[in-house]
N, CA, C and O atoms as a Maestro MAE file, in Angstrom:
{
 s_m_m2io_version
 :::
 2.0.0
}

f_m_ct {
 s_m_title
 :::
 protein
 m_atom[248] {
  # First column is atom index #
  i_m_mmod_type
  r_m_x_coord
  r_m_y_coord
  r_m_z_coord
  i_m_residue_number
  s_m_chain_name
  s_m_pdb_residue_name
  s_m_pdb_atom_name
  i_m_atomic_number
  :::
  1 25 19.535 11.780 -11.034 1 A "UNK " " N  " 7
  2 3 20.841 11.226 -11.285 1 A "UNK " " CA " 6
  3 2 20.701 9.750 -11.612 1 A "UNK " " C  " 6
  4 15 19.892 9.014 -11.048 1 A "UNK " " O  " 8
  5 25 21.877 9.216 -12.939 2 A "UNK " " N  " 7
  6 3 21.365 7.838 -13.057 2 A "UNK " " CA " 6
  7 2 22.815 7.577 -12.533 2 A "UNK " " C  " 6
  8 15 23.633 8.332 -12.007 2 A "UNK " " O  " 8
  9 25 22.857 6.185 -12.870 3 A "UNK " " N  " 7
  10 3 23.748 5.240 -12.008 3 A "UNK " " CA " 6
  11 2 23.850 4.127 -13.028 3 A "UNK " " C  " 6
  12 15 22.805 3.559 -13.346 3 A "UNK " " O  " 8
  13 25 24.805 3.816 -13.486 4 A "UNK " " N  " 7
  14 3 25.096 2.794 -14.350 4 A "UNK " " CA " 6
  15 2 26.420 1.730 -13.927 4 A "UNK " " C  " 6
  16 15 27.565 2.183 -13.958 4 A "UNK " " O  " 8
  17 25 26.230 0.653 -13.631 5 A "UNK " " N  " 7
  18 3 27.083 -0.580 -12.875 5 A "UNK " " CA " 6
  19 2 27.075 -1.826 -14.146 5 A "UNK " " C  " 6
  20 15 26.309 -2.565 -14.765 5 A "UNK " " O  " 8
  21 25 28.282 -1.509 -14.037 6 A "UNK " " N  " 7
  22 3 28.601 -2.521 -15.266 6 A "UNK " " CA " 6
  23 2 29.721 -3.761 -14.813 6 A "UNK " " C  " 6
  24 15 30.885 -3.692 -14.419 6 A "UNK " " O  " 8
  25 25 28.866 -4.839 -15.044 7 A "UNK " " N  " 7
  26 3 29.829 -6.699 -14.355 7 A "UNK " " CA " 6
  27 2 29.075 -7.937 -14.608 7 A "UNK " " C  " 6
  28 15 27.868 -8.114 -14.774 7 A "UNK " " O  " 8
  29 25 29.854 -8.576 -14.600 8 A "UNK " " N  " 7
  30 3 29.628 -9.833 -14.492 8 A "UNK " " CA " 6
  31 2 28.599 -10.276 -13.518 8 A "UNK " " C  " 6
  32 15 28.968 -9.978 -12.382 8 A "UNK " " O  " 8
  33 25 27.270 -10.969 -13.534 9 A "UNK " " N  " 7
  34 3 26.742 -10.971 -12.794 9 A "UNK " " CA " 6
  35 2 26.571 -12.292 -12.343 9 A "UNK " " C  " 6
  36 15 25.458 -12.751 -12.087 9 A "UNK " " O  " 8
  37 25 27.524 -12.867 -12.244 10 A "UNK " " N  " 7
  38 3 28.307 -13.662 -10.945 10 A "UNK " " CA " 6
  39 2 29.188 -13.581 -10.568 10 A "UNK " " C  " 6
  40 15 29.890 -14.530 -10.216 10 A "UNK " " O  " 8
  41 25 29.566 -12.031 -10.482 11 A "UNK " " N  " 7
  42 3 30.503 -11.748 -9.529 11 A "UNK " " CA " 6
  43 2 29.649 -11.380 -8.420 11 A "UNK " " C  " 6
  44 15 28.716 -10.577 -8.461 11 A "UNK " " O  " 8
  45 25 30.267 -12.386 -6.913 12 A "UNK " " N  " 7
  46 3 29.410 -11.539 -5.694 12 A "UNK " " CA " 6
  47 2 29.205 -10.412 -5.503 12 A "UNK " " C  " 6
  48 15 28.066 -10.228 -5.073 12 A "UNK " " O  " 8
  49 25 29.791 -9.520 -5.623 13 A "UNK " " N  " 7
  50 3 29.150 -7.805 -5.693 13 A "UNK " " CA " 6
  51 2 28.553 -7.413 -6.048 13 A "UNK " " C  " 6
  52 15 28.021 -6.487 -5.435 13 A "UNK " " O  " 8
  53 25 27.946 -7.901 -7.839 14 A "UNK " " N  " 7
  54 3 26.986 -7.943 -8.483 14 A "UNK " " CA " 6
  55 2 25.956 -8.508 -8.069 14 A "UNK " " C  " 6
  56 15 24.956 -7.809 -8.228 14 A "UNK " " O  " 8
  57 25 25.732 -9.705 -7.496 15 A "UNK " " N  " 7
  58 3 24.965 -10.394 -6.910 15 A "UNK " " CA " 6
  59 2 24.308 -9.492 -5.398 15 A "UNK " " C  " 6
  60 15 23.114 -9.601 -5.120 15 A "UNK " " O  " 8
  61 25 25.038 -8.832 -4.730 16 A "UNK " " N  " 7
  62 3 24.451 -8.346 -3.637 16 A "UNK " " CA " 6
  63 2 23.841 -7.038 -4.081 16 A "UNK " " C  " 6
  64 15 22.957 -6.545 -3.380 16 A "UNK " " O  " 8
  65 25 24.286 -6.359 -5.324 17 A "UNK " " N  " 7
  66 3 23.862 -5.210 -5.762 17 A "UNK " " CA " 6
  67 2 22.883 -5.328 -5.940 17 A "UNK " " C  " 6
  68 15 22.069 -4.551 -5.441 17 A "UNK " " O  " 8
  69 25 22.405 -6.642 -6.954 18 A "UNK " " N  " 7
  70 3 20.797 -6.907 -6.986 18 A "UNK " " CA " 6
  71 2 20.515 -7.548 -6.561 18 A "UNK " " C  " 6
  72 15 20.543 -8.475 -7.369 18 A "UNK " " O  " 8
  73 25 19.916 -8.136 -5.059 19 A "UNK " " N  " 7
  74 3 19.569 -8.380 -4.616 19 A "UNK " " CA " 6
  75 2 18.963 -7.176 -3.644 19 A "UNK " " C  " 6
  76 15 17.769 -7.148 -3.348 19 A "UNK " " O  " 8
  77 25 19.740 -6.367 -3.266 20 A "UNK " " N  " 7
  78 3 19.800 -4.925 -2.507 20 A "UNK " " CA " 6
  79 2 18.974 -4.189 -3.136 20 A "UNK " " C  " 6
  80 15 18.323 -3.382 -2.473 20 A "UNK " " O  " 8
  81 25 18.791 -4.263 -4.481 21 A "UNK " " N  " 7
  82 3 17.839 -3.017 -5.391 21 A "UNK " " CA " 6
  83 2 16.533 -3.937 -5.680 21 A "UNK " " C  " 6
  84 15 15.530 -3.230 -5.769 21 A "UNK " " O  " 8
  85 25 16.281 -5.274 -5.844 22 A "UNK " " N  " 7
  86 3 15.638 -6.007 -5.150 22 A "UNK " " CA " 6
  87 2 14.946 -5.590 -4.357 22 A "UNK " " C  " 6
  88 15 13.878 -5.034 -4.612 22 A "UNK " " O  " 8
  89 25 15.419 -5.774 -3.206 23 A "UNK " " N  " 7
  90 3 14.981 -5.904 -1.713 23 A "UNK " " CA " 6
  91 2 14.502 -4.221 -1.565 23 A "UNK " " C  " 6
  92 15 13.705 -3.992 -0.655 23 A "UNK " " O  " 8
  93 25 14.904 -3.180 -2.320 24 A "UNK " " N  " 7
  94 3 14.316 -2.322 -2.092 24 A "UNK " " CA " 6
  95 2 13.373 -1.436 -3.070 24 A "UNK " " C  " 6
  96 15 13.014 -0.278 -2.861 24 A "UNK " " O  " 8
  97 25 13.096 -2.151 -4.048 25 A "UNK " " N  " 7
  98 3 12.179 -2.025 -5.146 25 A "UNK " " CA " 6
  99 2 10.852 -2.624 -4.876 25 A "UNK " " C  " 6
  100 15 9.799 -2.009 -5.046 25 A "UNK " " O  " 8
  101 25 10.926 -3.719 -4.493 26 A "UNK " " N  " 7
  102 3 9.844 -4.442 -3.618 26 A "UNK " " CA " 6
  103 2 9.491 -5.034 -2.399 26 A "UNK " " C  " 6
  104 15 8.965 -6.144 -2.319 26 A "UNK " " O  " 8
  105 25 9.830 -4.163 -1.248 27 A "UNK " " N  " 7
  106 3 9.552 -3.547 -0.153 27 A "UNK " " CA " 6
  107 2 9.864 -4.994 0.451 27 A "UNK " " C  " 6
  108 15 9.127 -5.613 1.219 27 A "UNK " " O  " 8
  109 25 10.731 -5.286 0.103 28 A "UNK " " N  " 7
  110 3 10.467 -7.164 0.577 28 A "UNK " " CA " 6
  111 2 11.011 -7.138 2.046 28 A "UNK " " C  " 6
  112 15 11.529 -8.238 2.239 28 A "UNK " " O  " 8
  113 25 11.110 -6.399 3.101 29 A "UNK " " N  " 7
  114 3 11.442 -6.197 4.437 29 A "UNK " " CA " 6
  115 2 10.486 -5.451 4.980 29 A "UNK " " C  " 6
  116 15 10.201 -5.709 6.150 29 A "UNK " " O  " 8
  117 25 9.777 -4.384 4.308 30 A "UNK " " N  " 7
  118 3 8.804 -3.670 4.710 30 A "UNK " " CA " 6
  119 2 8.853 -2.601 5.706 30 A "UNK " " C  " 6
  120 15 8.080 -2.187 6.570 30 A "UNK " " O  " 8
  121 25 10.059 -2.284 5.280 31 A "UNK " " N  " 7
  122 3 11.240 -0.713 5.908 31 A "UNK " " CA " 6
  123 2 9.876 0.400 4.938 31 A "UNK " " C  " 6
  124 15 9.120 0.001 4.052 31 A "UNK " " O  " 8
  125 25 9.956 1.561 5.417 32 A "UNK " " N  " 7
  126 3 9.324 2.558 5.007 32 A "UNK " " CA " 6
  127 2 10.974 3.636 4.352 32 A "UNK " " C  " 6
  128 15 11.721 4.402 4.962 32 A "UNK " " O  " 8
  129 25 10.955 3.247 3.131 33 A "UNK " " N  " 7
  130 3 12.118 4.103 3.009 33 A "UNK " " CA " 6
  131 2 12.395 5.953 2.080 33 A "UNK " " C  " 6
  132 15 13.377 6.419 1.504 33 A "UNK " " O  " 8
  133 25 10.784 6.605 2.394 34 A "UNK " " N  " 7
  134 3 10.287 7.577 2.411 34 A "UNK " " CA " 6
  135 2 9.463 8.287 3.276 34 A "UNK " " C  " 6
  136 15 9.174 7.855 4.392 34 A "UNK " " O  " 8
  137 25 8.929 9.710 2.687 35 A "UNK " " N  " 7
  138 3 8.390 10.182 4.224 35 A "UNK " " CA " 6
  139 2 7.186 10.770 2.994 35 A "UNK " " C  " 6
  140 15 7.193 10.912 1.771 35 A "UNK " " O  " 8
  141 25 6.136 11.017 4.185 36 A "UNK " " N  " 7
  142 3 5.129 11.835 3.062 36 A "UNK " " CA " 6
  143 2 5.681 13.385 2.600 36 A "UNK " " C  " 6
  144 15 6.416 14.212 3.141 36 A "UNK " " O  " 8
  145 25 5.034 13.340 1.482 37 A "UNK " " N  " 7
  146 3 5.298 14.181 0.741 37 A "UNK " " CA " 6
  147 2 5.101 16.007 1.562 37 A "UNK " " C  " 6
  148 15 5.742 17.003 1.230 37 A "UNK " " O  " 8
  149 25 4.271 15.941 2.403 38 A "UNK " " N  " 7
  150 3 4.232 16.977 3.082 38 A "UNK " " CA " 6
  151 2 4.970 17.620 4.508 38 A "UNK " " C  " 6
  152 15 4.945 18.673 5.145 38 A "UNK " " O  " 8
  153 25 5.696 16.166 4.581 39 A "UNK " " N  " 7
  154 3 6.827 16.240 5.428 39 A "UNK " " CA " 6
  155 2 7.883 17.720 5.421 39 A "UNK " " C  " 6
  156 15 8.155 18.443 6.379 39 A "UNK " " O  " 8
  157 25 8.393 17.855 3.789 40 A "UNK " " N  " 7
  158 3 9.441 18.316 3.132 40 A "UNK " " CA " 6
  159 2 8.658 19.382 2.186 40 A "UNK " " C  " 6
  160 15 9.407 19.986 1.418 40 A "UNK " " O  " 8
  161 25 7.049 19.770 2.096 41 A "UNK " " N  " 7
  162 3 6.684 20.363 1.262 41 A "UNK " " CA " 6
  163 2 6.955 21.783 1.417 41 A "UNK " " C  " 6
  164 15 6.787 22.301 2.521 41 A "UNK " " O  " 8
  165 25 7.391 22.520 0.341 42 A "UNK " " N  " 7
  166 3 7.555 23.981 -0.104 42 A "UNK " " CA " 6
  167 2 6.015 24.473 -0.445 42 A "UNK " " C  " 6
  168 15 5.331 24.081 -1.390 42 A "UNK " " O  " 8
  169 25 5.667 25.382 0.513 43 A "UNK " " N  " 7
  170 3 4.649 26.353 0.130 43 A "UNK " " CA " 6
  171 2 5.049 27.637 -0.048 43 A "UNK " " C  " 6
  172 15 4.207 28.513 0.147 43 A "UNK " " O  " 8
  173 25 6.294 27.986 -0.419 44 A "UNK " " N  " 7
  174 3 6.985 29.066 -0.845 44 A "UNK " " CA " 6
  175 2 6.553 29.655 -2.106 44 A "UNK " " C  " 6
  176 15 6.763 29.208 -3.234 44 A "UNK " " O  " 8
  177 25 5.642 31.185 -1.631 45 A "UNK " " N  " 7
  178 3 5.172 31.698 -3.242 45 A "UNK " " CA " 6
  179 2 5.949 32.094 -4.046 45 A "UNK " " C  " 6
  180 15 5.605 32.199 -5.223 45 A "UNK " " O  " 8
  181 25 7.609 32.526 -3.493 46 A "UNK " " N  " 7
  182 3 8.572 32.989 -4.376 46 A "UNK " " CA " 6
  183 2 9.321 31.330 -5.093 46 A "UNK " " C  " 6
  184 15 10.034 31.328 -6.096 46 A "UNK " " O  " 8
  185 25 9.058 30.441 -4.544 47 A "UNK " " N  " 7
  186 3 10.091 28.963 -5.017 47 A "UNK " " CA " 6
  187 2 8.671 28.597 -6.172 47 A "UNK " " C  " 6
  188 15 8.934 28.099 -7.267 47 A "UNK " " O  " 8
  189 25 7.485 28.847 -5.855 48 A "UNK " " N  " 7
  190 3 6.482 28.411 -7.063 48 A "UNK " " CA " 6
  191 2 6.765 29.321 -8.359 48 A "UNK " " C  " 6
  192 15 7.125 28.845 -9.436 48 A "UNK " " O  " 8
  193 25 6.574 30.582 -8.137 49 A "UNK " " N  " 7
  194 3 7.014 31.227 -9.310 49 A "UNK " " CA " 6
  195 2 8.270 30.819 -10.240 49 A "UNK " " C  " 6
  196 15 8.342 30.485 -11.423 49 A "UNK " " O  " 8
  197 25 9.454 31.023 -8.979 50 A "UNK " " N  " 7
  198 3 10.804 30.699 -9.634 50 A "UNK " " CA " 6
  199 2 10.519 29.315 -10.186 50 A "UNK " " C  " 6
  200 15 11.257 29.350 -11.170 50 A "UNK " " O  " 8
  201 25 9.920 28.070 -10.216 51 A "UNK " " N  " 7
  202 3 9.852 27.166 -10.874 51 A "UNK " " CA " 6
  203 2 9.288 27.134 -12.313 51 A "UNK " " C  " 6
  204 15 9.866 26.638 -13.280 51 A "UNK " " O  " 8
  205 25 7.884 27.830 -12.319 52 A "UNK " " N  " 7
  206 3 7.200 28.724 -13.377 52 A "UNK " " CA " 6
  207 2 8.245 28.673 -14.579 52 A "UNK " " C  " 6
  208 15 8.512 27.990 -15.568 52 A "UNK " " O  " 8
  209 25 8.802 30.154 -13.688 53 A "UNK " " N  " 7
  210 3 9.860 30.968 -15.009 53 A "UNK " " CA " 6
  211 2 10.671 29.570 -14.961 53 A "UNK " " C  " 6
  212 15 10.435 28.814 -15.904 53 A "UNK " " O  " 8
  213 25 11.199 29.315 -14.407 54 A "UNK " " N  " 7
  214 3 12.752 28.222 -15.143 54 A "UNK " " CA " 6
  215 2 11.593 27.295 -15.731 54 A "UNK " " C  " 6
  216 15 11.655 27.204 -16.957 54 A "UNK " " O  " 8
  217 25 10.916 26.835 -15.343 55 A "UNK " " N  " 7
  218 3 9.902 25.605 -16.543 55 A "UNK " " CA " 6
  219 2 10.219 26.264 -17.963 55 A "UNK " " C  " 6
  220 15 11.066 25.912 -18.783 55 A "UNK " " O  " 8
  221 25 9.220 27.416 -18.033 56 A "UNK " " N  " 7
  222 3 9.269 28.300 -19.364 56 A "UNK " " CA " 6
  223 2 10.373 28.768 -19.699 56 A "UNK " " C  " 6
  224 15 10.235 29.581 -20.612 56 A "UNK " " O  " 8
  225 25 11.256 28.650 -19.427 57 A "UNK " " N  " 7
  226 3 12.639 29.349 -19.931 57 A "UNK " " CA " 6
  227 2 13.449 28.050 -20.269 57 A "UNK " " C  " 6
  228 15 14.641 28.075 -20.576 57 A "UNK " " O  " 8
  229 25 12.527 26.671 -20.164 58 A "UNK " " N  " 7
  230 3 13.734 26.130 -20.165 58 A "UNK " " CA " 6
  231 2 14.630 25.689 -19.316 58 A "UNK " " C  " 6
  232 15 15.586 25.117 -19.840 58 A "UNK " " O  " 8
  233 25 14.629 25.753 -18.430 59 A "UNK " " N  " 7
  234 3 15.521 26.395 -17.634 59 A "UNK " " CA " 6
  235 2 15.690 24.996 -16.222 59 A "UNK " " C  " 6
  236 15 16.640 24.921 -15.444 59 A "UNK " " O  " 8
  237 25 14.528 24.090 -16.257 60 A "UNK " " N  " 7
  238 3 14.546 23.455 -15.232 60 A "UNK " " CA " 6
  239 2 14.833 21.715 -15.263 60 A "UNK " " C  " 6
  240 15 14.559 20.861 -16.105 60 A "UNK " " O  " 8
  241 25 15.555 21.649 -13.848 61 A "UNK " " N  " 7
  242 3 16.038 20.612 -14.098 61 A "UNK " " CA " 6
  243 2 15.159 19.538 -13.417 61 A "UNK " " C  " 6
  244 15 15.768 18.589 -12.923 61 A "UNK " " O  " 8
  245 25 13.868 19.556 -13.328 62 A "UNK " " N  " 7
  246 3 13.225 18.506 -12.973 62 A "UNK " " CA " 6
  247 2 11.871 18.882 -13.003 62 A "UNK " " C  " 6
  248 15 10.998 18.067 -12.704 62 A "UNK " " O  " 8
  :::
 }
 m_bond[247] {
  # First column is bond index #
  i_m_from
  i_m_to
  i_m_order
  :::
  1 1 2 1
  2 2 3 1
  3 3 4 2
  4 3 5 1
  5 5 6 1
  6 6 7 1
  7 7 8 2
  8 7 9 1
  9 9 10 1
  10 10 11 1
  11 11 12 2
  12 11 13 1
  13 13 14 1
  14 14 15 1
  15 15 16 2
  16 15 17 1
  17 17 18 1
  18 18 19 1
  19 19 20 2
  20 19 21 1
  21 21 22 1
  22 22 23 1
  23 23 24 2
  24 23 25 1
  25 25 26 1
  26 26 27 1
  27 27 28 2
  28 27 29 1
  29 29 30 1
  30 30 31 1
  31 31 32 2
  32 31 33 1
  33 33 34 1
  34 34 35 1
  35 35 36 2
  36 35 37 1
  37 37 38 1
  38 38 39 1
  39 39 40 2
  40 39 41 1
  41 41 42 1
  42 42 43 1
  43 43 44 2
  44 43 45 1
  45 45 46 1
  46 46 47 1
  47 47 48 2
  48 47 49 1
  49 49 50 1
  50 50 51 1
  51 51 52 2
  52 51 53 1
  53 53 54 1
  54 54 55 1
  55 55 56 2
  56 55 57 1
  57 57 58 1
  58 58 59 1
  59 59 60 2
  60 59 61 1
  61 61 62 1
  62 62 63 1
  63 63 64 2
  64 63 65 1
  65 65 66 1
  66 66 67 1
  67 67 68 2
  68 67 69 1
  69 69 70 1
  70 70 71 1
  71 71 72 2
  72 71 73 1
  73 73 74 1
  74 74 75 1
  75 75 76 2
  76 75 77 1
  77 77 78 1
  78 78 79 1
  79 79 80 2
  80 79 81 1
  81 81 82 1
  82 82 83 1
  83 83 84 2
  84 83 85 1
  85 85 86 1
  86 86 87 1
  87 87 88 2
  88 87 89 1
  89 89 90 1
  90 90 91 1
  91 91 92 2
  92 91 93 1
  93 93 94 1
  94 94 95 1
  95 95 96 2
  96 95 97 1
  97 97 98 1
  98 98 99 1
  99 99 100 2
  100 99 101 1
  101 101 102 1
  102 102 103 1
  103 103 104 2
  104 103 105 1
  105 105 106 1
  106 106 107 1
  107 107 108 2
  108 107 109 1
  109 109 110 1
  110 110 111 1
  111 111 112 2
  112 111 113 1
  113 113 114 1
  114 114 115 1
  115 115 116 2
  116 115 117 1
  117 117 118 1
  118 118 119 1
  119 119 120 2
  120 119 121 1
  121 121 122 1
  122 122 123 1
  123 123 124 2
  124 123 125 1
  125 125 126 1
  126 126 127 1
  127 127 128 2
  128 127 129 1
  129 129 130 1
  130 130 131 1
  131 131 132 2
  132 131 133 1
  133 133 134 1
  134 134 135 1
  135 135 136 2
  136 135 137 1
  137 137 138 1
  138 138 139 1
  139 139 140 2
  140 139 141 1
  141 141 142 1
  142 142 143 1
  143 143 144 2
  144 143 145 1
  145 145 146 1
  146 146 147 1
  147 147 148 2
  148 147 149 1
  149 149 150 1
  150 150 151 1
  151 151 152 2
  152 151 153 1
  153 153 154 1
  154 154 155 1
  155 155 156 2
  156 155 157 1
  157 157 158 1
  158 158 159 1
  159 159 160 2
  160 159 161 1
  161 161 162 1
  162 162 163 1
  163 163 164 2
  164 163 165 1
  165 165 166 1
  166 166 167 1
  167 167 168 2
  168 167 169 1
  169 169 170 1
  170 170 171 1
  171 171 172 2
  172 171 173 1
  173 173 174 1
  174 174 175 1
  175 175 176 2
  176 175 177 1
  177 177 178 1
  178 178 179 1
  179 179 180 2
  180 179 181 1
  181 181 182 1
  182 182 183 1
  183 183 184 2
  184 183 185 1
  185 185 186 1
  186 186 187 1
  187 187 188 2
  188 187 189 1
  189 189 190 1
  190 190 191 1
  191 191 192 2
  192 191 193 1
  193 193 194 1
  194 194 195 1
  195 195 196 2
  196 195 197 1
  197 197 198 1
  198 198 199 1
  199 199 200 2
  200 199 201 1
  201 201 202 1
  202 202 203 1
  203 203 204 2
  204 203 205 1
  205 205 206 1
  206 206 207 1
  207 207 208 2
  208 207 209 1
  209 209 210 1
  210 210 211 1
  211 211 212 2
  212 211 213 1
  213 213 214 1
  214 214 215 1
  215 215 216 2
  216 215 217 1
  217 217 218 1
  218 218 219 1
  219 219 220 2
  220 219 221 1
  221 221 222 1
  222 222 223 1
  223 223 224 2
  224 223 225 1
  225 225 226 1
  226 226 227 1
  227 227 228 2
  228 227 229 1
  229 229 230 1
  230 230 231 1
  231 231 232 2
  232 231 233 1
  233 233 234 1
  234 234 235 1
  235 235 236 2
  236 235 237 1
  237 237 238 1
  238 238 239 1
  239 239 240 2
  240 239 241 1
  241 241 242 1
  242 242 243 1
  243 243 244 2
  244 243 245 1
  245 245 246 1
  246 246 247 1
  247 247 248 2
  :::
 }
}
């Protein structure tokens, strides 16, 4: 999903927006704001296939 913010960027809102995407683009607090990847991993042989076919069909949205 994208996200598109459109202003004046001296308006304060704008200003905290980036600063905020900033601050979390380059870890500049040094918050961990992910988990490893195997946290959340699918070893599901029926969700691998079904990805397969929707790849090849077209069909997939990521």
């Amino acid at each position: 999903t994208d996200l598109y913010i459109s202003g004046s960027r001296s308006l304060p809102i704008m200003v905290e927006i980036a600063d905020y995407i900033d601050l979390i683009w380059h870890n500049r607090d040094g918050h961990c704001y992910t988990v490893n990847y195997e946290l959340y991993a699918e070893k599901s042989l029926w969700k691998t296939w079904q990805y397969r076919l929707q790849e090849s069909l077209g069909l997939c949205t990521f």
